[in-house]
PDB file of the backbone (N, CA, C, O) and the ligand in Angstrom, with CONECT records:
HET     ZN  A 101       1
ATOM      1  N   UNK A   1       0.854  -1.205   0.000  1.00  0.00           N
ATOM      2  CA  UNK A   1       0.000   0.000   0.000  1.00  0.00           C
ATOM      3  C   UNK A   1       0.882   1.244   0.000  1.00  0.00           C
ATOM      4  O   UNK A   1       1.811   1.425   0.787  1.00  0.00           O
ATOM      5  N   UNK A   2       0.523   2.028  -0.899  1.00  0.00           N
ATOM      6  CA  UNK A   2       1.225   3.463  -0.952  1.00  0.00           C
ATOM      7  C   UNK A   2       0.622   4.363  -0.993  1.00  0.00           C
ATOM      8  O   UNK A   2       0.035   4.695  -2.023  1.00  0.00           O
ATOM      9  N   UNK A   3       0.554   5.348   0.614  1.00  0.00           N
ATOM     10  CA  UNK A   3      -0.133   6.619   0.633  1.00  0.00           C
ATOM     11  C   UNK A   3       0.974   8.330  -0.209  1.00  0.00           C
ATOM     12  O   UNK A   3       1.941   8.978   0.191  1.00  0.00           O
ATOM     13  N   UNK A   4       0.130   8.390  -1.397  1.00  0.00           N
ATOM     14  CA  UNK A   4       0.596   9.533  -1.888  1.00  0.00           C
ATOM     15  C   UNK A   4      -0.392  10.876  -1.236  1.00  0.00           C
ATOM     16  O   UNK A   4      -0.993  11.674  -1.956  1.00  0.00           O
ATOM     17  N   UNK A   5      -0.392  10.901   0.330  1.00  0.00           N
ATOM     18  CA  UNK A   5      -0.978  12.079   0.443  1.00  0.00           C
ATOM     19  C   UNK A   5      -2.061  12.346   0.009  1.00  0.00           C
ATOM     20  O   UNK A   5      -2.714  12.437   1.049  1.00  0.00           O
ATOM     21  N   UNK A   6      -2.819  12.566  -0.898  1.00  0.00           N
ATOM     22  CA  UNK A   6      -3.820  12.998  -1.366  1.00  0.00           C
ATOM     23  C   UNK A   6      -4.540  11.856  -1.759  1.00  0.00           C
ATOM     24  O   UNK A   6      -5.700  11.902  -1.351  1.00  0.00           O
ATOM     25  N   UNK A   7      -4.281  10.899  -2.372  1.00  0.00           N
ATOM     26  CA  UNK A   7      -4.493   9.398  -2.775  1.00  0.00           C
ATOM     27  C   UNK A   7      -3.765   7.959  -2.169  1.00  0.00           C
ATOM     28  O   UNK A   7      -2.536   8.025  -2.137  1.00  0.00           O
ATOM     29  N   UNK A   8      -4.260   6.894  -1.770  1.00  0.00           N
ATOM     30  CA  UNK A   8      -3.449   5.761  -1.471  1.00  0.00           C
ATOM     31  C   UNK A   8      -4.099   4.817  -2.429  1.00  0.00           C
ATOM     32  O   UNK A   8      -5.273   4.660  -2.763  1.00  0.00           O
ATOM     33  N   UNK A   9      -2.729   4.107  -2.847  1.00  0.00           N
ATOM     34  CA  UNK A   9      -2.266   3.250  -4.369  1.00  0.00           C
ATOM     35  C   UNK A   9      -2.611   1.902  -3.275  1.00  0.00           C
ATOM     36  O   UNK A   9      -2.097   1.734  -2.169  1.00  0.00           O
ATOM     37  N   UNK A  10      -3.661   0.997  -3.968  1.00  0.00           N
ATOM     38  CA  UNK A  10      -2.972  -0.439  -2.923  1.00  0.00           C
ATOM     39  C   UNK A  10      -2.908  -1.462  -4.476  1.00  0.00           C
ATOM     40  O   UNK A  10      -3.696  -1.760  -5.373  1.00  0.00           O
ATOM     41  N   UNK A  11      -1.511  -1.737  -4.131  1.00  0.00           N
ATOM     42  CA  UNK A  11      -1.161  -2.584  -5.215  1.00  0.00           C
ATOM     43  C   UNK A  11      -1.432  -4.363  -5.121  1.00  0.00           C
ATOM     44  O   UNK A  11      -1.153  -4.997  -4.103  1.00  0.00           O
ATOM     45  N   UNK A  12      -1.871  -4.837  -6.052  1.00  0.00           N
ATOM     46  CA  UNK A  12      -2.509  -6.477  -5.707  1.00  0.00           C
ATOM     47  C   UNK A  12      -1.644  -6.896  -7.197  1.00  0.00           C
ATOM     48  O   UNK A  12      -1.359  -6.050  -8.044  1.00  0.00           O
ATOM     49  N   UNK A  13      -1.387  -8.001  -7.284  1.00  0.00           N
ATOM     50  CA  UNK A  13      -1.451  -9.131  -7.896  1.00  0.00           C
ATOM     51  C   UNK A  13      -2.054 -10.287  -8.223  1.00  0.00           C
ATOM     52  O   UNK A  13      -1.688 -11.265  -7.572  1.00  0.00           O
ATOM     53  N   UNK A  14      -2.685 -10.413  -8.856  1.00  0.00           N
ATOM     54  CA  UNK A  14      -3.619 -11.351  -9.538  1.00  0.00           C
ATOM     55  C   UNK A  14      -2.941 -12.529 -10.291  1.00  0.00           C
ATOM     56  O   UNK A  14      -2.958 -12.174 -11.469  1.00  0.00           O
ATOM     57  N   UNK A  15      -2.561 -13.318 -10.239  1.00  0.00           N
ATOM     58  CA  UNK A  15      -2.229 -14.676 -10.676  1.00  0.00           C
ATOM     59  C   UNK A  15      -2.561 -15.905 -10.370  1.00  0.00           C
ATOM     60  O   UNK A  15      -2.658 -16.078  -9.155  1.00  0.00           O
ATOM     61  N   UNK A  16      -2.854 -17.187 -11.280  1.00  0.00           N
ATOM     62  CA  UNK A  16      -3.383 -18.147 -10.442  1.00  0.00           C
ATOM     63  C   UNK A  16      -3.417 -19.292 -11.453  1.00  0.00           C
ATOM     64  O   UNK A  16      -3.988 -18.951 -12.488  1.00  0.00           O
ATOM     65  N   UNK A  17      -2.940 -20.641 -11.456  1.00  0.00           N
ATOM     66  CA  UNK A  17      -2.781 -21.563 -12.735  1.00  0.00           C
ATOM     67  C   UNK A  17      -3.924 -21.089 -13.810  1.00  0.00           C
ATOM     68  O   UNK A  17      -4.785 -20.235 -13.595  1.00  0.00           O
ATOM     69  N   UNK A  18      -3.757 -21.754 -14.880  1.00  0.00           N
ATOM     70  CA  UNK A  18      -4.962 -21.255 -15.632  1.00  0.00           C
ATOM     71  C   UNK A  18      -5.077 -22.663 -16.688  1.00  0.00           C
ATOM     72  O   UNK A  18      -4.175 -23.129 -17.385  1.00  0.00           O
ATOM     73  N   UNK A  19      -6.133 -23.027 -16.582  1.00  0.00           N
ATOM     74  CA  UNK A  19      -6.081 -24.151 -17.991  1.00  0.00           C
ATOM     75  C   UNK A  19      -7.054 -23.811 -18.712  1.00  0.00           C
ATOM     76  O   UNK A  19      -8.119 -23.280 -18.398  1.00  0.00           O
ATOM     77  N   UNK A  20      -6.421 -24.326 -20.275  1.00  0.00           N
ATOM     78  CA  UNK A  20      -6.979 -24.117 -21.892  1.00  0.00           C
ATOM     79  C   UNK A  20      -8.723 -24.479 -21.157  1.00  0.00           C
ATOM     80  O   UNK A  20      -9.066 -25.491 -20.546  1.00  0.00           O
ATOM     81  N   UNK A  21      -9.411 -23.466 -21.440  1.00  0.00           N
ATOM     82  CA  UNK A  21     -10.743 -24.059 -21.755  1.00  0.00           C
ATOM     83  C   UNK A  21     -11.115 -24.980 -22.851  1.00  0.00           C
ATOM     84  O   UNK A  21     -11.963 -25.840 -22.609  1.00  0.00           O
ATOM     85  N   UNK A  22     -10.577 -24.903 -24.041  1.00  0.00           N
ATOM     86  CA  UNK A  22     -10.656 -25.842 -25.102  1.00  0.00           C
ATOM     87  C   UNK A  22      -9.500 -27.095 -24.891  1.00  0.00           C
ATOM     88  O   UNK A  22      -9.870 -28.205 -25.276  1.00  0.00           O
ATOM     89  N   UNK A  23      -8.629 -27.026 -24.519  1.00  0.00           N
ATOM     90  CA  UNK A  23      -7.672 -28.234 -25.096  1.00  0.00           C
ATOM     91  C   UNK A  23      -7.279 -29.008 -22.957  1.00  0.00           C
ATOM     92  O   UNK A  23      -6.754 -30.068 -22.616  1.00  0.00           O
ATOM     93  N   UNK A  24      -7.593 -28.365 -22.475  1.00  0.00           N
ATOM     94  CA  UNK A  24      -7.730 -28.267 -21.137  1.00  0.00           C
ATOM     95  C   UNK A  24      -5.901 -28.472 -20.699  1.00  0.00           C
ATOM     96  O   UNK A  24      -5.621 -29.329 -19.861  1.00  0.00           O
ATOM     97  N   UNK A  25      -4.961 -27.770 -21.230  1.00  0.00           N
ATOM     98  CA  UNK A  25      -3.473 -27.851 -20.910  1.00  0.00           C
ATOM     99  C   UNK A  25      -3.515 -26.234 -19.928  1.00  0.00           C
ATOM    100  O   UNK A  25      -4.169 -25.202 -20.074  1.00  0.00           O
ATOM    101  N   UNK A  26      -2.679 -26.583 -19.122  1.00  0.00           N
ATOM    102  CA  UNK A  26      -1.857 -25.784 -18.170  1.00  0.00           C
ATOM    103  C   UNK A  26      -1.284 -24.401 -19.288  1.00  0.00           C
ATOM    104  O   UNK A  26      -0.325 -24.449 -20.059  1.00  0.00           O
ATOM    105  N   UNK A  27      -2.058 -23.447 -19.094  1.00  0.00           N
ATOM    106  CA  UNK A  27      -1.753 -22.326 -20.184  1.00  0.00           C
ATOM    107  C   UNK A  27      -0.533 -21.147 -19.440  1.00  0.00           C
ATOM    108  O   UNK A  27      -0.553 -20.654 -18.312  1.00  0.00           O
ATOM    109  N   UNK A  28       0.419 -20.965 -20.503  1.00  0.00           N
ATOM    110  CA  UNK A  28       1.279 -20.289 -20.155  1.00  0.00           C
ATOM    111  C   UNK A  28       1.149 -19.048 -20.084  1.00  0.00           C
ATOM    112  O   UNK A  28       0.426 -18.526 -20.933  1.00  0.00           O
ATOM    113  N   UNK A  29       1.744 -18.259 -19.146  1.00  0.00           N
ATOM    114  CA  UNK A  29       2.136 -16.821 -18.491  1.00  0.00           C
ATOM    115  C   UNK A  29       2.300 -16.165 -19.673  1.00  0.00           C
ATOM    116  O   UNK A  29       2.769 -16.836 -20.593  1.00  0.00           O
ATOM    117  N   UNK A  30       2.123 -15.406 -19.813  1.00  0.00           N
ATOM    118  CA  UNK A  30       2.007 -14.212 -20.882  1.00  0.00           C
ATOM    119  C   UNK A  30       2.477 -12.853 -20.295  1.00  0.00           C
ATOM    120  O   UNK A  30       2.249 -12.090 -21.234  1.00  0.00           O
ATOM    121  N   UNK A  31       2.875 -12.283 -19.529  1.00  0.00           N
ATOM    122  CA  UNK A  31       3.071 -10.649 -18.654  1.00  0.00           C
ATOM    123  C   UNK A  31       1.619 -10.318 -17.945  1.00  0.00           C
ATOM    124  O   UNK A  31       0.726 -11.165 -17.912  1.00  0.00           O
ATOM    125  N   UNK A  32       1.491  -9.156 -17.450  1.00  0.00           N
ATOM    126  CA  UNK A  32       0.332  -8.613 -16.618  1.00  0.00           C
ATOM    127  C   UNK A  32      -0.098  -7.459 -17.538  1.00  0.00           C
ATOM    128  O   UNK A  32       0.614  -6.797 -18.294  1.00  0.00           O
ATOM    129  N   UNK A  33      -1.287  -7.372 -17.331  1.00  0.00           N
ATOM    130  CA  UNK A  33      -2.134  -6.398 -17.534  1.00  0.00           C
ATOM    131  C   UNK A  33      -2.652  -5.168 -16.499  1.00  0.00           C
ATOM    132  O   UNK A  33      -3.675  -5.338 -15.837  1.00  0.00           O
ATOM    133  N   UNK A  34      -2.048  -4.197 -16.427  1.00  0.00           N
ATOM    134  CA  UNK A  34      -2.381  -3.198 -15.059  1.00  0.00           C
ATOM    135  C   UNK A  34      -3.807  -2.518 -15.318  1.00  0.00           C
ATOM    136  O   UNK A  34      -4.123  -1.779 -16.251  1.00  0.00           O
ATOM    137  N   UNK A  35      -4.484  -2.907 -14.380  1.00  0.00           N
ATOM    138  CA  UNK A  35      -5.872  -2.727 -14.217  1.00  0.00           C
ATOM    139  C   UNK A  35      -6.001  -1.653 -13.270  1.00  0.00           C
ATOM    140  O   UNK A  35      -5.680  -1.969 -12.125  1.00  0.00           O
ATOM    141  N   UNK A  36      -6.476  -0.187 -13.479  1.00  0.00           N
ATOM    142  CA  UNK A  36      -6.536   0.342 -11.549  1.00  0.00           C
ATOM    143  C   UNK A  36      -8.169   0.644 -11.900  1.00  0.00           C
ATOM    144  O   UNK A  36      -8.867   0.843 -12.894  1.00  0.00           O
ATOM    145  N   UNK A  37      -8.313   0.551 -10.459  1.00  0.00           N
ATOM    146  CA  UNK A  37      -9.694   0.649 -10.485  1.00  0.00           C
ATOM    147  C   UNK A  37     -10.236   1.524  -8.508  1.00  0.00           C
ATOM    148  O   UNK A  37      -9.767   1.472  -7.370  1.00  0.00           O
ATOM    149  N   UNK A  38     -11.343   2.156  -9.143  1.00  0.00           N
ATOM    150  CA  UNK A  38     -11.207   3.156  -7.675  1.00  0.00           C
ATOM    151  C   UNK A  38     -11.857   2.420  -6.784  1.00  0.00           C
ATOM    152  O   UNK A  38     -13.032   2.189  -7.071  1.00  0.00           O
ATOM    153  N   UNK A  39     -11.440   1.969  -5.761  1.00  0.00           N
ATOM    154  CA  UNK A  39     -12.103   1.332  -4.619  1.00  0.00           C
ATOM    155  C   UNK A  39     -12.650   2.078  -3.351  1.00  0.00           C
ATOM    156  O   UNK A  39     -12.829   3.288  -3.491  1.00  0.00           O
ATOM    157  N   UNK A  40     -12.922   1.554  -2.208  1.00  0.00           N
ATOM    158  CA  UNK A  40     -13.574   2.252  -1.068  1.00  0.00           C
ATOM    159  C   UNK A  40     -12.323   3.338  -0.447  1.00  0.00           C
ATOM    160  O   UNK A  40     -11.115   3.112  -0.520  1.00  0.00           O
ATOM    161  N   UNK A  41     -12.932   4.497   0.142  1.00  0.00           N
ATOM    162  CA  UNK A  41     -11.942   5.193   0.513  1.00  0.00           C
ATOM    163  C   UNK A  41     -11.390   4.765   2.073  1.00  0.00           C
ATOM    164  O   UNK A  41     -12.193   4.522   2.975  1.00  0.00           O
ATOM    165  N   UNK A  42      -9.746   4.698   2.290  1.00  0.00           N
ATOM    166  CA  UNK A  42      -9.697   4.770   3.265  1.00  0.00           C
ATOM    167  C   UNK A  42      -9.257   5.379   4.301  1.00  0.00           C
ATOM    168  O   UNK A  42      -8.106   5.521   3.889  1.00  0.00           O
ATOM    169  N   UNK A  43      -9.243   5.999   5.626  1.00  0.00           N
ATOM    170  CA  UNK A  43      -8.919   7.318   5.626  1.00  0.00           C
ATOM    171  C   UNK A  43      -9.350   8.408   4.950  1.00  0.00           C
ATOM    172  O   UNK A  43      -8.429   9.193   4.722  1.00  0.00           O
ATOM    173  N   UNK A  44     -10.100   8.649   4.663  1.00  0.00           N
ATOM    174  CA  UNK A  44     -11.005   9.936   4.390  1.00  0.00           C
ATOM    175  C   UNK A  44      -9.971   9.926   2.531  1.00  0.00           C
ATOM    176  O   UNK A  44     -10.226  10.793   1.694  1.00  0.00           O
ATOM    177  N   UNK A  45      -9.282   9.207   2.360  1.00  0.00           N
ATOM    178  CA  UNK A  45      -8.437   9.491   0.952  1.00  0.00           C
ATOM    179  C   UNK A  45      -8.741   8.849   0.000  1.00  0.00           C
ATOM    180  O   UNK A  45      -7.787   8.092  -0.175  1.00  0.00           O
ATOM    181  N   UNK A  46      -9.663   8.614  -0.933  1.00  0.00           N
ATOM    182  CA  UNK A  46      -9.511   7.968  -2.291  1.00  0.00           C
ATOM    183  C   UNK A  46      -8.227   6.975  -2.402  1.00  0.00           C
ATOM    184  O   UNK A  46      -7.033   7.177  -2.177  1.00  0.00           O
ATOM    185  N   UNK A  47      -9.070   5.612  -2.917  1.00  0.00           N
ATOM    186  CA  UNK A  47      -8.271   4.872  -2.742  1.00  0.00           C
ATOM    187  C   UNK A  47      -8.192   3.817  -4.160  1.00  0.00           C
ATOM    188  O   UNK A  47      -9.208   3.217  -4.512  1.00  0.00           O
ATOM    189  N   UNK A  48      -7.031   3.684  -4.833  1.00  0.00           N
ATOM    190  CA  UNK A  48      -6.705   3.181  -6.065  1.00  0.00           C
ATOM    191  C   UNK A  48      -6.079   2.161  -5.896  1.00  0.00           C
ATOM    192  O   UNK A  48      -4.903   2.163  -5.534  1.00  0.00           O
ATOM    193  N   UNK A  49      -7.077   0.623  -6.238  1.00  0.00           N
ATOM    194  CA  UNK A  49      -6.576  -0.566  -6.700  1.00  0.00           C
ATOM    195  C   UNK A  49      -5.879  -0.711  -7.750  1.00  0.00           C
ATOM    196  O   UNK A  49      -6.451  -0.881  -8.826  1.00  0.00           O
ATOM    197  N   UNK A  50      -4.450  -0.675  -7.661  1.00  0.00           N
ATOM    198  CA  UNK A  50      -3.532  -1.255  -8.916  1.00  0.00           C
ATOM    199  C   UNK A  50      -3.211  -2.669  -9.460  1.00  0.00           C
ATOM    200  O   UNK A  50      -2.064  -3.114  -9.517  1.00  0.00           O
ATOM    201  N   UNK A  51      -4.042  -3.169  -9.756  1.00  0.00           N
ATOM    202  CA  UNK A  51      -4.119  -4.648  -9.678  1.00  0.00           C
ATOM    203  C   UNK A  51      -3.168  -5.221 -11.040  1.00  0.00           C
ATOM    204  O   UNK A  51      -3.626  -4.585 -11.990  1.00  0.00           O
ATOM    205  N   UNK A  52      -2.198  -6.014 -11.495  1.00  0.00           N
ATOM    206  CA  UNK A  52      -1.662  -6.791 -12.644  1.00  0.00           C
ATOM    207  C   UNK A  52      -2.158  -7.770 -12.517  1.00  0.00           C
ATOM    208  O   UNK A  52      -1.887  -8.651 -11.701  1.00  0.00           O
ATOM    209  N   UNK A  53      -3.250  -7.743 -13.603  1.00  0.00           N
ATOM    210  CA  UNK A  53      -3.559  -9.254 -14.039  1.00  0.00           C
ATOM    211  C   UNK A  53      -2.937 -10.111 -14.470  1.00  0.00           C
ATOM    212  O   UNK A  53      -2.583  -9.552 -15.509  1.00  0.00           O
ATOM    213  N   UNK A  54      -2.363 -11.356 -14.523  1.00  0.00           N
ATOM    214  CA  UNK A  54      -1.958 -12.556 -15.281  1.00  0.00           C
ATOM    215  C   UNK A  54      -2.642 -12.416 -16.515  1.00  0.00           C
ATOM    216  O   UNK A  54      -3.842 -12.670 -16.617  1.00  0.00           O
ATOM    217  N   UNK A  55      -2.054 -12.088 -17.304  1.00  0.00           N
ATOM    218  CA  UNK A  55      -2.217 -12.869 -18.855  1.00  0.00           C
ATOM    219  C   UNK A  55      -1.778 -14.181 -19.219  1.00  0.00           C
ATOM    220  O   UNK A  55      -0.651 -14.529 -18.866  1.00  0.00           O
ATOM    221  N   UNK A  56      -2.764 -15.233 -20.105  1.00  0.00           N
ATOM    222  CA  UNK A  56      -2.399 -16.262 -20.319  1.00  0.00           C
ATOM    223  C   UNK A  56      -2.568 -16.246 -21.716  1.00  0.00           C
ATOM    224  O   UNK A  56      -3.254 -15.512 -22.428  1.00  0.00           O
ATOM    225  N   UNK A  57      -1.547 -17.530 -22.077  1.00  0.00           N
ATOM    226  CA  UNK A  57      -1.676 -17.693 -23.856  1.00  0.00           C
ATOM    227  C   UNK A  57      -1.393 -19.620 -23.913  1.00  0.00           C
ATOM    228  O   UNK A  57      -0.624 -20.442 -23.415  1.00  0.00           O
ATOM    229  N   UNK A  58      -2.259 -19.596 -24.607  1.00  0.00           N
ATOM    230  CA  UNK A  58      -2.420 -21.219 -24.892  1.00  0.00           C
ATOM    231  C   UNK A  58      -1.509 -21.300 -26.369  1.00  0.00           C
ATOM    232  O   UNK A  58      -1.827 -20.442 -27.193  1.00  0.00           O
ATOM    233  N   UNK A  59      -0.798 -21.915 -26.630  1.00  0.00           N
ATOM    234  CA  UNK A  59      -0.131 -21.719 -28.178  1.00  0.00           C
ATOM    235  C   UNK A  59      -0.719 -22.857 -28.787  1.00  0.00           C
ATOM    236  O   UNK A  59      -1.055 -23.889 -28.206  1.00  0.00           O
ATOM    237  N   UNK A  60      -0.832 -22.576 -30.117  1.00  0.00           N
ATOM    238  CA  UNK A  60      -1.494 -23.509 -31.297  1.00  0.00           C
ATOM    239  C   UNK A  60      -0.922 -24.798 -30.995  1.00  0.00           C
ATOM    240  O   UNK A  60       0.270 -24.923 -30.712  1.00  0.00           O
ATOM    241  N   UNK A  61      -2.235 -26.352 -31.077  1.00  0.00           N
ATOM    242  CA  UNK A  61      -1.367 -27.608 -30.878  1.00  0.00           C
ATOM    243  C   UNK A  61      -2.225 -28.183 -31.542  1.00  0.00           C
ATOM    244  O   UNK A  61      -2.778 -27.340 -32.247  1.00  0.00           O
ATOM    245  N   UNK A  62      -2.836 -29.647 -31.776  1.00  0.00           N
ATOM    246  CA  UNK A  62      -3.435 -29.895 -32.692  1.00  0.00           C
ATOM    247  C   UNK A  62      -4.521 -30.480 -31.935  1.00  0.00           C
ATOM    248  O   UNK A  62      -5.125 -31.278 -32.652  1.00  0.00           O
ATOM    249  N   UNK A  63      -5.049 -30.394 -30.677  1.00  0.00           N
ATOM    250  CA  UNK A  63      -5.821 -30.379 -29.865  1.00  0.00           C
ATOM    251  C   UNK A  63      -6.267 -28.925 -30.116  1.00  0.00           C
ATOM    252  O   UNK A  63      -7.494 -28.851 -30.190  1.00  0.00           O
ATOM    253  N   UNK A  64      -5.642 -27.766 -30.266  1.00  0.00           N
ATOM    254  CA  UNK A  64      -5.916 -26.380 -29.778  1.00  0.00           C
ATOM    255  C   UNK A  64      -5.394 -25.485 -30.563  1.00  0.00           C
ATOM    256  O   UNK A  64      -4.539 -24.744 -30.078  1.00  0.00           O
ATOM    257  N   UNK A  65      -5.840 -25.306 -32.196  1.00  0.00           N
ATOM    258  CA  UNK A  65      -5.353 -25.204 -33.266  1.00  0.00           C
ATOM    259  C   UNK A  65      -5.161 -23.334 -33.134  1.00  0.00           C
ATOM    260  O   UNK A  65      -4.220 -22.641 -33.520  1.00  0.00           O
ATOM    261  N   UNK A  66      -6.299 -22.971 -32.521  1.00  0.00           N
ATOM    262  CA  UNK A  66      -6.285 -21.467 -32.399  1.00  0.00           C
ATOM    263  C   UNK A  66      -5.371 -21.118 -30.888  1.00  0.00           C
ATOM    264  O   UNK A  66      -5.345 -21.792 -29.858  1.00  0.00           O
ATOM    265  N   UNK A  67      -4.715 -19.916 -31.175  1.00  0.00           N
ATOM    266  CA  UNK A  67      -3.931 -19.226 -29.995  1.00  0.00           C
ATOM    267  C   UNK A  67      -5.175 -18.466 -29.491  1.00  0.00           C
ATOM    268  O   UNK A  67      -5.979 -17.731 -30.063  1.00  0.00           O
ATOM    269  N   UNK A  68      -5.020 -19.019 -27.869  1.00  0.00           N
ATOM    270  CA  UNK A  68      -6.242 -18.617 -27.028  1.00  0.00           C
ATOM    271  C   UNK A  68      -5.505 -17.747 -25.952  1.00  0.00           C
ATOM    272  O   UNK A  68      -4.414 -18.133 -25.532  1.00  0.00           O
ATOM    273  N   UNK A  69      -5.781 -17.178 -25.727  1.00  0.00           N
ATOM    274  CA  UNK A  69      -5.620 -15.903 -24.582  1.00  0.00           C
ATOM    275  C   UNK A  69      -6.643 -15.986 -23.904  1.00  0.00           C
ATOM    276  O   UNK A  69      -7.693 -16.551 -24.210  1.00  0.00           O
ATOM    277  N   UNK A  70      -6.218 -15.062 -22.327  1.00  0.00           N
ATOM    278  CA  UNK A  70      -7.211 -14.748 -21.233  1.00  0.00           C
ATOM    279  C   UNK A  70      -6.533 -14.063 -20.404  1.00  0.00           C
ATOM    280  O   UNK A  70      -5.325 -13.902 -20.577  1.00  0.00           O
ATOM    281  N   UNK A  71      -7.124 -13.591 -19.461  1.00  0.00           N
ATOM    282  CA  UNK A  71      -6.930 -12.779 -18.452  1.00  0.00           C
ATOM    283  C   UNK A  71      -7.341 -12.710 -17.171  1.00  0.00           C
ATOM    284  O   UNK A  71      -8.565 -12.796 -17.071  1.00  0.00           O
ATOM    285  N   UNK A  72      -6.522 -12.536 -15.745  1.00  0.00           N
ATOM    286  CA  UNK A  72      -7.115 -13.167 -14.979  1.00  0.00           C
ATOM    287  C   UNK A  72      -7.971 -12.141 -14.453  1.00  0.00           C
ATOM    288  O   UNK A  72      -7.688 -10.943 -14.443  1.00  0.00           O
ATOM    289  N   UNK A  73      -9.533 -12.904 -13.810  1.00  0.00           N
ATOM    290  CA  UNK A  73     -10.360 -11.947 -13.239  1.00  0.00           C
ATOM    291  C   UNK A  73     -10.761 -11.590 -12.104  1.00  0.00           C
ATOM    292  O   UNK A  73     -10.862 -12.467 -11.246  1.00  0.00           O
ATOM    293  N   UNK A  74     -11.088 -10.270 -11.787  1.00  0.00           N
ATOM    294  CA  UNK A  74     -11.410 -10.175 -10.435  1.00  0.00           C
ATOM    295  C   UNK A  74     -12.780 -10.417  -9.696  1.00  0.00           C
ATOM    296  O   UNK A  74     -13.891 -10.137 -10.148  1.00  0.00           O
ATOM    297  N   UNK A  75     -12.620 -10.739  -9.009  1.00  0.00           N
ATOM    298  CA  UNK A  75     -14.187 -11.417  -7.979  1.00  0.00           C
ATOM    299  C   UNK A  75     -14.800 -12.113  -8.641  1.00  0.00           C
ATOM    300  O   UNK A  75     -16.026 -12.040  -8.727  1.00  0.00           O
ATOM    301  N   UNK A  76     -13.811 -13.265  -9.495  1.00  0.00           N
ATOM    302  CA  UNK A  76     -14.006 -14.445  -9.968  1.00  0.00           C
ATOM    303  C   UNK A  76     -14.380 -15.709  -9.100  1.00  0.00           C
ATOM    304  O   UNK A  76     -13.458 -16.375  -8.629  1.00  0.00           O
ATOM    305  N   UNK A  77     -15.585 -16.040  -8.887  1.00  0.00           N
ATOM    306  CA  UNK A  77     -15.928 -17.243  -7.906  1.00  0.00           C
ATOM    307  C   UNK A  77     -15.168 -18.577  -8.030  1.00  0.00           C
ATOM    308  O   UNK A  77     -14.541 -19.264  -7.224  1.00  0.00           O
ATOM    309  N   UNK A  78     -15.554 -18.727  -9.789  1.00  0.00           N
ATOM    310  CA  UNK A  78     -15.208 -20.183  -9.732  1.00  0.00           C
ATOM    311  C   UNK A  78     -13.718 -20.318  -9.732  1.00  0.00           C
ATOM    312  O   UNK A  78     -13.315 -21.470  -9.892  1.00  0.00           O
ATOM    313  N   UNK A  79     -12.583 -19.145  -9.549  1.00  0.00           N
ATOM    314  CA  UNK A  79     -11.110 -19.467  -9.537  1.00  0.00           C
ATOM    315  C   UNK A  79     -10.791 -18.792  -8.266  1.00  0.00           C
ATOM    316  O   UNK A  79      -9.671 -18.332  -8.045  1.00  0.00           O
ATOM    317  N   UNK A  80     -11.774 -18.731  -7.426  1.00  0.00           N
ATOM    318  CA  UNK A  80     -11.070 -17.888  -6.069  1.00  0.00           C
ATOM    319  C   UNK A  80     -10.445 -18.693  -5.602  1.00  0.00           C
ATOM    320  O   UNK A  80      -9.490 -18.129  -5.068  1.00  0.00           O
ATOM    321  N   UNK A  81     -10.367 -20.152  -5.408  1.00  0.00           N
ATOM    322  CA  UNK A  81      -9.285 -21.101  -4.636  1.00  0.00           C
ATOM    323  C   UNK A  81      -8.130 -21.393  -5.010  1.00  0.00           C
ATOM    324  O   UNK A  81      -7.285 -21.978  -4.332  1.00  0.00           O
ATOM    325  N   UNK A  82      -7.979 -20.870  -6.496  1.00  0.00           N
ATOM    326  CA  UNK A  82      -6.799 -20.594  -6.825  1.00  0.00           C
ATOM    327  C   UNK A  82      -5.969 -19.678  -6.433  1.00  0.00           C
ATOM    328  O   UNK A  82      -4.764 -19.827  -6.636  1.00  0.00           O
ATOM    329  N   UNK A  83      -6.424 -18.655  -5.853  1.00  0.00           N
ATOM    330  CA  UNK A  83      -5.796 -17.440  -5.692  1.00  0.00           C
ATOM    331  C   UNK A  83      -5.035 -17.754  -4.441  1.00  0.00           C
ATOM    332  O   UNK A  83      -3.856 -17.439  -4.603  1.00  0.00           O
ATOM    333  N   UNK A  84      -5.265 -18.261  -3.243  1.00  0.00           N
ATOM    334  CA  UNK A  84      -4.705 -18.841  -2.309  1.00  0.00           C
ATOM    335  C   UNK A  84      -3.354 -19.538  -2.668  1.00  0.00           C
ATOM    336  O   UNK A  84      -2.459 -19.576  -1.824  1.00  0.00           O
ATOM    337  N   UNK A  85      -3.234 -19.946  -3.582  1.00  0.00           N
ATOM    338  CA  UNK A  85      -2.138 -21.220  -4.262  1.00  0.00           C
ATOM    339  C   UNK A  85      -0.998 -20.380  -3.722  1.00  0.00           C
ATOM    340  O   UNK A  85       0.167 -20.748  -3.876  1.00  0.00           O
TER     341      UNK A  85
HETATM  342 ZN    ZN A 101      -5.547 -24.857 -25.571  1.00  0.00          ZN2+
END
């Protein structure tokens, strides 16, 4: 968490295995996606979720002919037990 005085930044990370919805393989890391988004204030200060999503990329196989991408999501139910990992 970083209070800039006027605003506090709380920085999260989002990552969590991810498998091919189509070919169902263990999909590889791709970089993050920086998401901010304004959350509840705390301390009377506006408060900015900086979240990096996991990007994933499935590469072409012959199970999984198309390159599939995704991204990981927030207040995602069915992968919240991943997030623990
Ligand atoms: Zn796949």
């Amino acid at each position: 968490i970083e209070d800039q005085g006027n605003q506090i930044i709380v920085h999260l990370v989002q990552s969590y295995p991810l498998h091919c919805p189509r070919c169902g393989q263990l999909m590889l890391k791709n970089g993050f996606k920086l998401v901010k988004i304004l959350g509840p204030s705390l301390h009377y200060k506006p408060t900015i979720w900086s979240i990096r999503k996991q990007k994933y990329l499935c590469k072409p196989s012959p199970d999984c002919p198309q390159t599939i991408t995704k991204v990981a999501r927030v207040k995602d139910v069915k992968y919240r037990h991943h997030i623990s990992q």
